[in-house]
Backbone bond lengths (Angstrom), bond angles and torsions (degrees), N, CA, C in turn:
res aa  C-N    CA-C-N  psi(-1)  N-CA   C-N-CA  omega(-1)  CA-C   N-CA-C  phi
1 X - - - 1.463 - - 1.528 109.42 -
2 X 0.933 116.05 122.70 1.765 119.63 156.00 1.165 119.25 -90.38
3 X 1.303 89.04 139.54 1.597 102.34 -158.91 1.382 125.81 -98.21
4 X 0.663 159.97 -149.68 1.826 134.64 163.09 2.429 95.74 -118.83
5 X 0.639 84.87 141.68 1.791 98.31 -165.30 1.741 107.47 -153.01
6 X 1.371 92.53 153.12 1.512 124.20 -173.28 1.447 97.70 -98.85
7 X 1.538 121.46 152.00 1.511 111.98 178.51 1.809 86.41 -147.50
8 X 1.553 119.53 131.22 1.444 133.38 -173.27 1.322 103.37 -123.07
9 X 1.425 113.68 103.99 1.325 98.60 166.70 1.419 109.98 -150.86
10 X 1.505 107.29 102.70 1.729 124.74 162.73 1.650 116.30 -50.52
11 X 1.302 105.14 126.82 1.370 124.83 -176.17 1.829 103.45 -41.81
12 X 1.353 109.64 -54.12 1.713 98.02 174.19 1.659 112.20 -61.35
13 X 1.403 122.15 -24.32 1.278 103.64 -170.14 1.615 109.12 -112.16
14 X 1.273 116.66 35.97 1.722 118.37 -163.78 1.655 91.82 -77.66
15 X 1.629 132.38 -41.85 1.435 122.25 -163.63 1.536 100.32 -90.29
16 X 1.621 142.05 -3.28 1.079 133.14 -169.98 1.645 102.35 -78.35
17 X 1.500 116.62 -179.76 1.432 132.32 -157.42 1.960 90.61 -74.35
18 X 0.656 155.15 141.16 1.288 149.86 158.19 1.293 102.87 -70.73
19 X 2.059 122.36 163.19 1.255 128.25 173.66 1.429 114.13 -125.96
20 X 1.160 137.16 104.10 1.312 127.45 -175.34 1.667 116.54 -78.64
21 X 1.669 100.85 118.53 1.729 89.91 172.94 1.782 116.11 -90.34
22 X 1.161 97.42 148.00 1.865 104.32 -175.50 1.570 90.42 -126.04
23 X 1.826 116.06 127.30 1.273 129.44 -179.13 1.855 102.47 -89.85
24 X 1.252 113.26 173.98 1.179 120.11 179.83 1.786 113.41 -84.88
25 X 1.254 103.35 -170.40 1.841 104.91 156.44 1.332 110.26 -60.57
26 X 1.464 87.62 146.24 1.989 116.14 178.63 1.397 105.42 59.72
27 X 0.800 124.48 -26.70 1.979 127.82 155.25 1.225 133.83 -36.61
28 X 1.681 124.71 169.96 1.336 107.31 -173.62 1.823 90.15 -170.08
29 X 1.053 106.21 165.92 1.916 118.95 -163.75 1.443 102.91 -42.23
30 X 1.917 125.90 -14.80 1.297 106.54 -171.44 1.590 107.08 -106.97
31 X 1.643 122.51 24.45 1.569 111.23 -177.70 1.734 109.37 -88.94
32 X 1.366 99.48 -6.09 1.735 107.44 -170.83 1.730 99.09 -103.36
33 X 1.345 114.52 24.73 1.247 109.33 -174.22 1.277 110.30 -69.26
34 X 1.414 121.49 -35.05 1.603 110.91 -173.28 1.501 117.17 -59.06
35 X 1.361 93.87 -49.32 1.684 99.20 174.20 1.536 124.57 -51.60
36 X 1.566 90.81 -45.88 1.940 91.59 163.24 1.309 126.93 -49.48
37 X 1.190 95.14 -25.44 2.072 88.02 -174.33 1.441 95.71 -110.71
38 X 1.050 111.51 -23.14 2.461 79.72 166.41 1.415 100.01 -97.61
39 X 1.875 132.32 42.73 0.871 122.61 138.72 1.504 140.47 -117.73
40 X 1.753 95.72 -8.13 1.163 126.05 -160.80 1.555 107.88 -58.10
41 X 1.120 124.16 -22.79 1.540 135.26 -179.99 1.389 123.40 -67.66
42 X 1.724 105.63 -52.18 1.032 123.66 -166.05 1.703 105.95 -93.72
43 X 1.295 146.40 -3.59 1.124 153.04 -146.05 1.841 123.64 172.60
44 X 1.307 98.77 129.06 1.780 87.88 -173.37 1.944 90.02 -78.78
45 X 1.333 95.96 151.96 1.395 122.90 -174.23 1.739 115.51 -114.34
46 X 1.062 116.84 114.23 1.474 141.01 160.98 1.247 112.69 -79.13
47 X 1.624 138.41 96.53 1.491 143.03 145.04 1.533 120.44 -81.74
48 X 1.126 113.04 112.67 1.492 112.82 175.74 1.632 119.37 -113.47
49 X 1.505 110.95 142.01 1.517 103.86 171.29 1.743 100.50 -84.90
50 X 1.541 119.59 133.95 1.158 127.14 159.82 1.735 131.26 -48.83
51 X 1.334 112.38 136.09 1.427 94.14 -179.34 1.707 130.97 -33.11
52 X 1.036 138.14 149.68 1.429 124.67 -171.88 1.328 116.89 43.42
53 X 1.022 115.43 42.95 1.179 119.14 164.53 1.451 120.24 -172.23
54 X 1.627 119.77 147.75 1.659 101.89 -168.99 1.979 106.21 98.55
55 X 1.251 106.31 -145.34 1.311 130.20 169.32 1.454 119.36 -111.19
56 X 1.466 105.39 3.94 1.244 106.37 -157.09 1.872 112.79 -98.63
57 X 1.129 131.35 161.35 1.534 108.94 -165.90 1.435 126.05 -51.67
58 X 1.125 122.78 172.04 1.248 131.59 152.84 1.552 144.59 -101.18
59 X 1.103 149.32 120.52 1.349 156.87 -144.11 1.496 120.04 -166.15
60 X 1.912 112.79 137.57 1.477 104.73 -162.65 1.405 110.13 -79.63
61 X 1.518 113.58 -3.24 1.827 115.07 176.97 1.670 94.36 -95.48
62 X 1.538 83.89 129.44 1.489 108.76 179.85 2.158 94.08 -136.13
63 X 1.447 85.40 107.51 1.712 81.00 179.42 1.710 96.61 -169.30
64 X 1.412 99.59 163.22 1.488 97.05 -166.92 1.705 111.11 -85.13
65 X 0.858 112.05 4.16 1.750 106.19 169.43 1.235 107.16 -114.07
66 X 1.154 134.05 8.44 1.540 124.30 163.38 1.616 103.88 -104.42
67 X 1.664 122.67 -37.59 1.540 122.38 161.39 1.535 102.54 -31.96
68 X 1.504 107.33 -52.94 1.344 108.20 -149.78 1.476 128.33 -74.61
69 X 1.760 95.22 -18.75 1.605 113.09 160.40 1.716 121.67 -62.38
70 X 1.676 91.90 -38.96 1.091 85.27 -172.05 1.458 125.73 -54.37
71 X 1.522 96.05 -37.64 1.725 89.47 -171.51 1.441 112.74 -72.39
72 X 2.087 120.53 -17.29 1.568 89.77 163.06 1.758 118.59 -78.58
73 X 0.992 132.48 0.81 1.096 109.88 165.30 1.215 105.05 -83.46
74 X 0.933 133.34 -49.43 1.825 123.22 178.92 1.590 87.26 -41.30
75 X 1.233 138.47 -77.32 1.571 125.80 -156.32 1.614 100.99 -46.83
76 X 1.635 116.70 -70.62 1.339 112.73 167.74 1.734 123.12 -18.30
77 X 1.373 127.50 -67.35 1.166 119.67 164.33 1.550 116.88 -51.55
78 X 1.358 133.69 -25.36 1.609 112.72 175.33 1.168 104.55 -96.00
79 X 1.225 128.88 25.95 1.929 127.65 -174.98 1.382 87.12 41.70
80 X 1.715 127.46 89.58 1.187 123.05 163.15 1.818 80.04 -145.07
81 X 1.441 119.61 135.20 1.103 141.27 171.19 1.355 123.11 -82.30
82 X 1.497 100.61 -60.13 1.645 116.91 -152.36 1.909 113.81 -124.90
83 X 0.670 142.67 113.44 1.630 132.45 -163.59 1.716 120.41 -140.65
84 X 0.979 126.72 127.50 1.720 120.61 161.73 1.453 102.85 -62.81
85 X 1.294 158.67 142.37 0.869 147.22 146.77 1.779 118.27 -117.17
86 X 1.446 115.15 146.24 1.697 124.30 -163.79 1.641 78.86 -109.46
87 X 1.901 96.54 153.36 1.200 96.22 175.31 1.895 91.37 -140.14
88 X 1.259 123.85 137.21 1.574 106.70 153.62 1.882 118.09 -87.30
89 X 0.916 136.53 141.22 1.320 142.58 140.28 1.894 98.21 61.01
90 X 1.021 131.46 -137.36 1.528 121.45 -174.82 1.885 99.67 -39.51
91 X 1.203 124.32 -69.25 1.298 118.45 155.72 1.756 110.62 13.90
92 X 1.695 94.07 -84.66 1.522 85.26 -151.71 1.414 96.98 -85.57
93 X 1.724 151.95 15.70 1.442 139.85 145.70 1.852 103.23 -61.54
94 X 1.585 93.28 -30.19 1.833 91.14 179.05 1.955 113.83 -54.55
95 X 1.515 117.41 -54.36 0.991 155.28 151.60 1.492 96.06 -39.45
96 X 0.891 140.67 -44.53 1.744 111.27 -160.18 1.780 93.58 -100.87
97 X 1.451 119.41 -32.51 1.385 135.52 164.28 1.651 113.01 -49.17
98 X 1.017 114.62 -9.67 1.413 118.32 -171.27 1.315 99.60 -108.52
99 X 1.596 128.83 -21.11 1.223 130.76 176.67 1.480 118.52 -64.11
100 X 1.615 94.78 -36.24 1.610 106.06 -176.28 1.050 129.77 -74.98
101 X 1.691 107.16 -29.95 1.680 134.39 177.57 1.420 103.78 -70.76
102 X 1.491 124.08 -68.23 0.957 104.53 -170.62 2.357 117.26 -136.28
103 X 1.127 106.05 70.14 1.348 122.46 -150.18 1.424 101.92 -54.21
104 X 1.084 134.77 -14.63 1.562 144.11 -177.81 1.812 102.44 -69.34
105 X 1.731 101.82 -24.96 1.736 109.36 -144.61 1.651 106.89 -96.62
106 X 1.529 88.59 -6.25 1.646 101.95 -173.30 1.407 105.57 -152.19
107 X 1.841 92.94 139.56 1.342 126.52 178.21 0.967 134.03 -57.02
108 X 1.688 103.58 -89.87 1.835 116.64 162.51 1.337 91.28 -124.54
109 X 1.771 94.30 -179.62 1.751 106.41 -179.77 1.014 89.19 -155.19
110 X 1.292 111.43 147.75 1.709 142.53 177.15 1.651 105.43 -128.56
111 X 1.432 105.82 115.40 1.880 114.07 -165.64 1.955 70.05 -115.84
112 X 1.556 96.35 147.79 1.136 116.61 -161.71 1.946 87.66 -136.24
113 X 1.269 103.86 103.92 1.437 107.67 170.80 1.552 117.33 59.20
114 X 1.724 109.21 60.96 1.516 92.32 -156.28 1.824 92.61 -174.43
115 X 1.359 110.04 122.28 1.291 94.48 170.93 1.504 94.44 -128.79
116 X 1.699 106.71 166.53 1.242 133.21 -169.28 2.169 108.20 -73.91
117 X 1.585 96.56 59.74 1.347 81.25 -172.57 1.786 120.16 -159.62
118 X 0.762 119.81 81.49 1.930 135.54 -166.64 1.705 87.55 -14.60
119 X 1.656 104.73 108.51 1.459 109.52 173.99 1.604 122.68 -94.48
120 X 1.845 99.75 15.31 1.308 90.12 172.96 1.751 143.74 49.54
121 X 1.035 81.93 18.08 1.985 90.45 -175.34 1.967 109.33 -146.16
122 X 1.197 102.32 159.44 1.605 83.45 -173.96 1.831 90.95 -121.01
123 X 1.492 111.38 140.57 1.364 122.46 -155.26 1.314 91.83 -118.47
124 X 1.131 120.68 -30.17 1.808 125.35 -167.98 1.672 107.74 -90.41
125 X 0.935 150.10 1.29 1.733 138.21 -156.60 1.122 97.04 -97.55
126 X 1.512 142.88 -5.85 1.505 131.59 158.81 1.569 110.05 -80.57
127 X 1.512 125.15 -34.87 1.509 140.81 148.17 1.587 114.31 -27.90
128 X 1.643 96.33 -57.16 1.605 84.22 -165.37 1.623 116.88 -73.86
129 X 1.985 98.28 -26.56 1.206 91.31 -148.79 1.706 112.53 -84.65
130 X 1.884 94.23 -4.73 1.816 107.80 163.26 1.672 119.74 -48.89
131 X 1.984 87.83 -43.02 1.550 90.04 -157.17 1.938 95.94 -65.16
132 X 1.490 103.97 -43.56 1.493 104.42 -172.88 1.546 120.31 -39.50
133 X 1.317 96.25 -30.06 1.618 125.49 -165.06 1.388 109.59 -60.80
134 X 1.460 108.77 -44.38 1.520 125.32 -167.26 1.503 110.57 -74.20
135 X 2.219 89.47 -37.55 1.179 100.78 -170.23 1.947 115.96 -67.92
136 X 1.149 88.53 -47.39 1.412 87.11 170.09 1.713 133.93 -50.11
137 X 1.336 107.87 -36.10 1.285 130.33 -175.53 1.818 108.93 -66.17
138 X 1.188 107.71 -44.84 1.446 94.00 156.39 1.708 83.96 110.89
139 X 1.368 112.92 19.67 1.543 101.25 -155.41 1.778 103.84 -84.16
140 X 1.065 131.88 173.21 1.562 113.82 -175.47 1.841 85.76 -142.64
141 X 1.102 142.81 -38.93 1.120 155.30 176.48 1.643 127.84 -45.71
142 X 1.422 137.15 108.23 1.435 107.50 -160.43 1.446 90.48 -74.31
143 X 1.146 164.15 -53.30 1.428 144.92 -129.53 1.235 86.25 -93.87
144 X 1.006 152.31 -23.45 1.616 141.70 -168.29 1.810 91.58 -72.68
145 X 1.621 90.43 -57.91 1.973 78.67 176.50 1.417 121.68 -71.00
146 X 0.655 117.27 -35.49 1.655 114.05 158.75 1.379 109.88 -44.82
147 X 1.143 132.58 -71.31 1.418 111.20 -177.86 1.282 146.05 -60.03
148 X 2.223 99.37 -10.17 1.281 107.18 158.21 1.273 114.46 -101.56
149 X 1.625 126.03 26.61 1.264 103.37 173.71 1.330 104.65 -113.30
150 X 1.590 116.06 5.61 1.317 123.27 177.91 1.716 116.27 -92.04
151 X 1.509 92.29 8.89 1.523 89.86 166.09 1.879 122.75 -88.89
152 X 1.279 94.94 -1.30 1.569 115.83 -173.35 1.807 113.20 -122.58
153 X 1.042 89.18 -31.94 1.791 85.27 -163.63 1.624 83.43 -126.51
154 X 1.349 85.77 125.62 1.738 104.04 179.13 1.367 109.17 -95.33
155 X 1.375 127.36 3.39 1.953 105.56 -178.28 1.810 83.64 -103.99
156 X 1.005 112.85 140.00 1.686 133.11 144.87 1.800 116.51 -31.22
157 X 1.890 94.03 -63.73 1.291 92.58 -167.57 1.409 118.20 -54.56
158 X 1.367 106.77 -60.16 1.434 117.48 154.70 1.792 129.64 6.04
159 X 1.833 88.03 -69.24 1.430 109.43 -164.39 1.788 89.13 -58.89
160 X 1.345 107.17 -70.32 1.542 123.17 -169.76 1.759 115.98 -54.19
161 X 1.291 87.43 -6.58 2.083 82.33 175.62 1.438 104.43 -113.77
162 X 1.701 123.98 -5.52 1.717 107.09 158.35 1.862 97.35 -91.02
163 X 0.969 112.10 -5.76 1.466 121.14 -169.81 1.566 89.21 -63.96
164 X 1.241 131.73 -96.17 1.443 128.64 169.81 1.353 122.01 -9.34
165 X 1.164 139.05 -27.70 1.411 135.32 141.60 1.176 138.33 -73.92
166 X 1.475 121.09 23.01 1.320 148.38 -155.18 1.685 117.49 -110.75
167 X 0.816 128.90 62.07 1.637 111.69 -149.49 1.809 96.22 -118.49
168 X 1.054 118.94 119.93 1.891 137.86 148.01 1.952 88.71 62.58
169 X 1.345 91.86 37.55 1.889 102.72 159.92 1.674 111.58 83.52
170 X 1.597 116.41 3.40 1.400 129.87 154.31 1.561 120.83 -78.79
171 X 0.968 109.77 148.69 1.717 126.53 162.70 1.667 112.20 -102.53
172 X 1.628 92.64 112.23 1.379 86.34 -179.03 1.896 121.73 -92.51
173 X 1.502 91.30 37.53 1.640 101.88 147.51 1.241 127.96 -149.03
174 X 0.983 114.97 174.30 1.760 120.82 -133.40 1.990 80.90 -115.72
175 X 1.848 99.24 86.49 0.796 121.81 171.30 1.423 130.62 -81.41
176 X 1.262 131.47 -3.85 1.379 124.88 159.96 1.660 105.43 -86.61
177 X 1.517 108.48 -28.80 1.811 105.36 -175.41 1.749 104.69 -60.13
178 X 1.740 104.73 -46.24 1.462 99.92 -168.46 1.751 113.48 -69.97
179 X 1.498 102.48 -22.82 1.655 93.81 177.77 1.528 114.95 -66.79
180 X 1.478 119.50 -29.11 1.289 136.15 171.34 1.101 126.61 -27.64
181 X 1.554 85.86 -69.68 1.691 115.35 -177.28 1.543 116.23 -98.34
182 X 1.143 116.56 37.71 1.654 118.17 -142.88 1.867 83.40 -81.93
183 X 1.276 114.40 -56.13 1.912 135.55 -168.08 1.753 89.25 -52.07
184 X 1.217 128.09 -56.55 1.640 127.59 173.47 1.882 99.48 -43.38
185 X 0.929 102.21 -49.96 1.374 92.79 -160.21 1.478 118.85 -98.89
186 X 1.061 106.12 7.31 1.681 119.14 177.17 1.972 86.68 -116.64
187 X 0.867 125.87 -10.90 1.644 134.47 170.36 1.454 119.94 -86.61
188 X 1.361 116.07 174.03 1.620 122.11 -154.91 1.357 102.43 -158.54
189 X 1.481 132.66 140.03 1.393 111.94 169.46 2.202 76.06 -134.97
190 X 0.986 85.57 140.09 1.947 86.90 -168.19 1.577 107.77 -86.36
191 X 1.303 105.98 152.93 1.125 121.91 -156.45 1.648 112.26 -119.18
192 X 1.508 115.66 152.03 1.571 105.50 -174.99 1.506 104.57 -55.46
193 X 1.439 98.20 158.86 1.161 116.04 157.55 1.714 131.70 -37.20
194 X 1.213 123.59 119.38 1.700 108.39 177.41 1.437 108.31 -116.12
195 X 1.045 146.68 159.59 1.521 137.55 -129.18 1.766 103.64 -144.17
196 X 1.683 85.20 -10.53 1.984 88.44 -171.03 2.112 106.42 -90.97
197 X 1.159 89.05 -170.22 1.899 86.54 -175.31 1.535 121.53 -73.55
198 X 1.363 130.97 123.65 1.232 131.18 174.24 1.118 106.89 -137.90
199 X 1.845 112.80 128.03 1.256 133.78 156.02 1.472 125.59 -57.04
200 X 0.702 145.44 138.77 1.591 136.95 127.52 1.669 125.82 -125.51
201 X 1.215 86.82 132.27 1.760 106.49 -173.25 1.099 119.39 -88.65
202 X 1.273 113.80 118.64 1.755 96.19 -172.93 2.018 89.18 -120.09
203 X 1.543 105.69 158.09 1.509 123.32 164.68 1.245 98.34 -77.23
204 X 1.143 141.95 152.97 1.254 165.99 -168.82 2.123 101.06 -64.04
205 X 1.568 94.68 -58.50 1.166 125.14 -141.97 1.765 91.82 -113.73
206 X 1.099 101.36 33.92 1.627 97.25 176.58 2.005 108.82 -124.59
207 X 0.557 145.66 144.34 1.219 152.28 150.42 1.771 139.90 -36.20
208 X 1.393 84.18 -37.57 1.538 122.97 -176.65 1.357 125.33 -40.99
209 X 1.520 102.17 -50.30 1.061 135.94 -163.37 1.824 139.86 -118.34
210 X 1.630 100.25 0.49 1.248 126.62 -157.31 1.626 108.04 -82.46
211 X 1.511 105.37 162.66 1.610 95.41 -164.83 1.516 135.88 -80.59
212 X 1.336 113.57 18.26 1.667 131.44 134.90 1.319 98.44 -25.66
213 X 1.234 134.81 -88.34 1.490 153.11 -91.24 2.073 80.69 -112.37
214 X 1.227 130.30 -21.70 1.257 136.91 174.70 1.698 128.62 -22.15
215 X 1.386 91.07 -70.37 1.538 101.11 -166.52 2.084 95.37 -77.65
216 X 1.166 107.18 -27.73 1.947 91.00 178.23 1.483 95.14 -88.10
217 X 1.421 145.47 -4.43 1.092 129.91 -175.92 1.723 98.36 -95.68
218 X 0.867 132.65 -25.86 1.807 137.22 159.48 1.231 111.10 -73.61
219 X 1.043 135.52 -34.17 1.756 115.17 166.29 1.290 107.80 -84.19
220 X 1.027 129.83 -1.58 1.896 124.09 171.63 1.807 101.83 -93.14
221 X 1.332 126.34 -38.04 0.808 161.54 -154.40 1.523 142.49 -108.76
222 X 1.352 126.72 4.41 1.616 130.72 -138.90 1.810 99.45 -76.73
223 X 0.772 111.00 -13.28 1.822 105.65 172.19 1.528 102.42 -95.00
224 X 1.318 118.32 33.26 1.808 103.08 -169.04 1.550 116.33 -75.87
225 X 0.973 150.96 175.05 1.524 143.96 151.37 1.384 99.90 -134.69
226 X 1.604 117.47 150.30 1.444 147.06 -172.38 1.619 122.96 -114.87
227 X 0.943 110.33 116.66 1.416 112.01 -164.45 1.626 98.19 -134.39
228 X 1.026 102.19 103.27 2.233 117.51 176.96 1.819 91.87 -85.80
229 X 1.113 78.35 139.18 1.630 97.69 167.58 1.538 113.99 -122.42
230 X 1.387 142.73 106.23 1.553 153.66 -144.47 1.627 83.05 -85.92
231 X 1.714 94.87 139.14 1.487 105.64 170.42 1.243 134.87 86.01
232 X 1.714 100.48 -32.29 1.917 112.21 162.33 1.099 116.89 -71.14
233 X 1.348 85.10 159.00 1.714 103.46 171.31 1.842 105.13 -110.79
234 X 1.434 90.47 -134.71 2.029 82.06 -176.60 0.652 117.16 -100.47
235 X 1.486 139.79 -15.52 1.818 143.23 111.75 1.202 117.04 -5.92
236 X 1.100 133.31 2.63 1.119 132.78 -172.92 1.629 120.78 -21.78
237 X 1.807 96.82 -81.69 1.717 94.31 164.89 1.291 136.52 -42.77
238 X 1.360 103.64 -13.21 1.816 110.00 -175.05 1.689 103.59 -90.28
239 X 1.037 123.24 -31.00 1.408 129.56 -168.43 1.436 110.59 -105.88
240 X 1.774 127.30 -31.59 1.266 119.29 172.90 1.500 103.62 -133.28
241 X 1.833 110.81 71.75 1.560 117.52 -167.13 1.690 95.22 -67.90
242 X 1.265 112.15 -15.34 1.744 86.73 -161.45 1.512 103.63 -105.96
243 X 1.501 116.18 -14.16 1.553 114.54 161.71 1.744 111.70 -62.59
244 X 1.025 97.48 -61.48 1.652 105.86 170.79 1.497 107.90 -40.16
245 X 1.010 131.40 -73.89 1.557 134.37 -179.54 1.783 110.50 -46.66
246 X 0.681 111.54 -55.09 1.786 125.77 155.46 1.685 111.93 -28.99
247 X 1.372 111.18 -53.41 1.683 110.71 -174.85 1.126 97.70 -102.96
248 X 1.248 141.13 27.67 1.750 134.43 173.08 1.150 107.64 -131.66
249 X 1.883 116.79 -6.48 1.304 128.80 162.06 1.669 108.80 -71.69
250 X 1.203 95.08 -80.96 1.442 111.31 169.66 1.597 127.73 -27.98
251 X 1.782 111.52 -43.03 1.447 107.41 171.95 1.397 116.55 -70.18
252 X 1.519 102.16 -38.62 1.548 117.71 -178.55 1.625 110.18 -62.77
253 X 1.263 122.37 -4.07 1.865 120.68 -152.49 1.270 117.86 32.03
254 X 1.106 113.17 82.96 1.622 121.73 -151.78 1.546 98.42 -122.49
């Protein structure tokens, strides 16, 4: 599948390695924007909307090795070969799934709030059942949904970052597929070992990422490095864009 994607590339950095960003659930090519622009200089940049989600097609297989094709054919369609790619949260299982498929095709990886490991619990059903909420309501307005989705979901940020996928009373994700497949994608089936450099960033204050999740994230993983960010949650990049940008400089030698 090709996916619908953004392609950045500054005249000094047109021959460097390119970096592909992969957004999380209910997301779409513009939640990794911060990172795109304190990278845009140093590296051509790949933003993609995820299957079912974005502009990008729709389809009832929602699973991490068919995500994970997608983006080489998306690379395939931009004659892009070889890539580091950053992932946030479903993102970076997309990203670490791509290691397994095709390990020749990728560099480094930076998993952004996210470890390699079926967490068994469902985190989203106050999420979905807002969006249903809106949906039902007939509402077409974002502040109108905003104000009914703040009868359920108490963070703001939250409200305002499925809000951006919200457009003239549509959801621009393919919300009955993800409730479907929700256990696939909150799931893990583990993958060989890959031997090259991987980050993972965890928020301080997130769950996601905590040191449970250790010993299966080193056998998927044994070159990994850990980078906590104080004060985040699993938003991480959204709430501490310039710490985040800081350790994706640094891994990258940027």
């Amino acid at each position: 599948m090709i996916l619908n994607a953004r392609l950045q590339t500054e005249q000094s950095t047109a021959d460097s390695l390119p970096i592909l960003l992969i957004h999380g659930l209910f997301g779409s090519l513009d939640n990794l924007g911060g990172l795109a622009r304190g990278l845009k200089n140093d590296r051509p940049l790949i933003q993609v909307d995820v299957r079912n989600h974005g502009l990008s097609p729709r389809s009832e297989e929602m699973n991490y090795r068919a995500m994970a094709q997608d983006m080489f054919d998306t690379l395939d369609h931009l004659g892009i070969d070889r890539v580091s790619v950053i992932g946030h949260s479903m993102g970076g299982k997309i990203a670490m799934t791509m290691s397994a498929i095709a390990p020749e095709r990728v560099e480094q990886l930076v998993m952004i709030d996210i470890a390699p490991v079926d967490y068994q619990t469902r985190r989203h059903d106050e999420i979905f059942a807002a969006i249903r909420a809106v949906t039902a309501a007939g509402i077409v307005s974002r502040s109108e949904a905003a104000q009914l989705m703040r009868e359920s979901l108490p963070e703001e940020g939250v409200i305002q970052f499925l809000l951006k996928s919200f457009q003239e009373g549509e959801w621009r994700f393919n919300v009955p597929v993800l409730w479907d497949n929700y256990s696939t994608i909150s799931g893990w089936e583990e993958i060989p070992a890959w031997p090259e450099p991987a980050l993972f960033i965890r928020g301080s204050e997130s769950p996601y990422l905590d040191n449970r999740y250790r010993d299966a994230l080193l056998r998927q993983f044994p070159a990994a490095h850990a980078y906590v960010i104080s004060g985040a949650g699993h938003w991480v990049h959204a709430e501490k864009p310039e710490a985040v940008l800081r350790s994706v400089r640094r891994f990258f030698a940027l």
